[in-house]
C-alpha positions in Angstrom: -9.0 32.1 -25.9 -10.9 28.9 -24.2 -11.7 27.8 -20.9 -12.0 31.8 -20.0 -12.6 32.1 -15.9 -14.2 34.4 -14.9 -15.5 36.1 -11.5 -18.4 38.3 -10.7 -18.0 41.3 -8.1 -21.6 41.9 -7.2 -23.9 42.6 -3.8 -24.9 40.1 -1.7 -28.6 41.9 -2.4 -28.0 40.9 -5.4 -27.1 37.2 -4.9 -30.4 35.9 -7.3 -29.4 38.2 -10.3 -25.6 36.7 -10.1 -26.7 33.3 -10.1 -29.1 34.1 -13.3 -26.3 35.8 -14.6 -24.0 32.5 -13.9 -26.6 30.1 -15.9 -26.6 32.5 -18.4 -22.9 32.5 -19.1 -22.9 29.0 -18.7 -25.3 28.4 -21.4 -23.8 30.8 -23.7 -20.2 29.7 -23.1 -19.8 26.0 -22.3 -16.8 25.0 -20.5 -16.3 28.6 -19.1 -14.9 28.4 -15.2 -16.7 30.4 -13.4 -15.6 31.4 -9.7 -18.4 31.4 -8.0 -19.0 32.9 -4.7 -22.9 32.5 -4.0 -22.9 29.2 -2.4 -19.4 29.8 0.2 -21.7 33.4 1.1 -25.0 32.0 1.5 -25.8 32.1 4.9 -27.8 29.0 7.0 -31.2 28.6 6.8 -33.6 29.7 9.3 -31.8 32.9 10.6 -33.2 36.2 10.9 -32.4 39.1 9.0 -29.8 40.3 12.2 -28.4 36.8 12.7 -27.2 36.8 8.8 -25.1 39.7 9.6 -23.9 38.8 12.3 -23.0 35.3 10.3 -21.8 37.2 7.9 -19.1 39.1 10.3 -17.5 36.2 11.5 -14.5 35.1 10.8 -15.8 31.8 10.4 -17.8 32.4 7.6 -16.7 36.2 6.3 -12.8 35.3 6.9 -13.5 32.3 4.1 -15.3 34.2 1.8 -13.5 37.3 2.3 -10.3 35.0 0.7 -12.0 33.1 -1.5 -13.1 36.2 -3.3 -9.6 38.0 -3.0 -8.0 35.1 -4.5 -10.5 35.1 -7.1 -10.5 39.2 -8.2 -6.8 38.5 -8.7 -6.7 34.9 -10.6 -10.0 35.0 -12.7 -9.1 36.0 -16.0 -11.9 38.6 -16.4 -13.6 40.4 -13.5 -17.3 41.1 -14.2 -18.8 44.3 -12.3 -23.0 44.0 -12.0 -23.9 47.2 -10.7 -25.5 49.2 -9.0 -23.2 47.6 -5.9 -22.0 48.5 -2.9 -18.0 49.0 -1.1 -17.4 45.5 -1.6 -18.1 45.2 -4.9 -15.9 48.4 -5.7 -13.1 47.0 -3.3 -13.5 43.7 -5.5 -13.0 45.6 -8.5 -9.7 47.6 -7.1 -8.4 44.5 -6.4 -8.9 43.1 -10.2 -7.8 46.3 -11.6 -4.9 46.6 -9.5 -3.4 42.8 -10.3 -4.3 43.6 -14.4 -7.4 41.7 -14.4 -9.6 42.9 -17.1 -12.8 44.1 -16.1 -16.3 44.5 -18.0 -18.7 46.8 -16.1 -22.6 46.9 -15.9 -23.9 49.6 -14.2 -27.1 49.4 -12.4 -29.9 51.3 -13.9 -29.6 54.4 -11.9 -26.1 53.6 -11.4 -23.6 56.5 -12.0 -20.2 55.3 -11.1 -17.4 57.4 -9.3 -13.8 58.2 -10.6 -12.5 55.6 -9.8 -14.9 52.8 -10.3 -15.2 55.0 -13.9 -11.8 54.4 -14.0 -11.6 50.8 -13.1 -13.4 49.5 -15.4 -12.1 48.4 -18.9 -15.4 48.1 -20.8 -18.7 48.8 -19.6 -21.8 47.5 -21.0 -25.1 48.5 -21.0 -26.9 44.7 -21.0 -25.9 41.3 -19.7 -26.5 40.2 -23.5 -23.8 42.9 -24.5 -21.5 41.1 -21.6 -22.5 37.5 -22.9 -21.1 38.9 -26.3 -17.9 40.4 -25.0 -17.5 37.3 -22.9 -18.0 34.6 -26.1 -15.6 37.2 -27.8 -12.5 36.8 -25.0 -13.4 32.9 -25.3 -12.4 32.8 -28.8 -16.0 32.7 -30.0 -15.7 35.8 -32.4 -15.5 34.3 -36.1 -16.8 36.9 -38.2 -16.4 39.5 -35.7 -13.9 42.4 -36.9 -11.9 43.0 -33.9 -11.5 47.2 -34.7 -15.1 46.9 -34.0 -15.4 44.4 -31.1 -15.6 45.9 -27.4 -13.8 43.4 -26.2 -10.5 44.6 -28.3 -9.3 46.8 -25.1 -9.1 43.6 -22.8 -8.3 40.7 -25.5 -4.4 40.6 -24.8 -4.6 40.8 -21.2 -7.6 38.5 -20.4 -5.1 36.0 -23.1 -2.7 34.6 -20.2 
């Protein structure tokens, strides 16, 4: 498959590890859409710890990025999970699993997920490199690659749309 999109359910705290995470899928995986949602949840500058969340509970701002990432849970071809996260992250990943988005799965280091974000998930990984992998894989990058041995083989067909 080419031109894979993909979207990353993630904390805000973790807003600097998902835009590594972005350049490194971009590097790996040129011409890869990524729907990104750093930039539309980045508060202004200048505001104090309290005024960012009150920002962020505005319509104004939370209205437009609540949709933009609902849209994008349900549209992305692959859903990536970077864990440990918090309720909106898990909602995020519902969402995906609900509409028959595939999802891959990090969990944080101390990270021990629930049921049902257990459940939710299609493939977890224990790396970002093991992610980059799957990801090159559901891009059509996996000459050589044996698919009854690939972790991607679960989600192939339905990230394929």
């Amino acid at each position: 498959m080419n031109h894979l999109t993909i979207y990353t359910a993630a904390s805000f705290k973790m807003l600097h590890a998902v835009r590594l995470f972005h350049m490194a899928v971009q590097e790996r995986i040129p011409g890869i859409t990524i729907l990104d949602w750093t930039a539309k949840a980045t508060p202004p500058d200048g505001l104090t710890p309290a005024q960012r969340r009150e920002w962020f509970d505005t319509e104004q701002s939370g209205g437009q990025v609540y949709a933009f990432c609902r849209d994008a849970c349900v549209s992305a071809d692959v859903v990536v999970y970077l864990g440990q996260a918090g309720q909106d992250a898990g909602v995020e990943v519902g969402m995906a699993a609900a509409a028959g988005v595939p999802v891959i799965g990090v969990r944080g280091p101390l990270e021990a997920p629930g049921l049902m974000l257990h459940g939710a998930v299609d493939v977890w990984c224990y790396s970002i490199e093991q992610v980059l992998q799957v990801l090159s894989r559901l891009d059509g990058q996996c000459a050589g690659v044996d698919c009854c041995d690939c972790e991607a083989l679960s989600i192939c067909d339905r990230a394929e749309r």
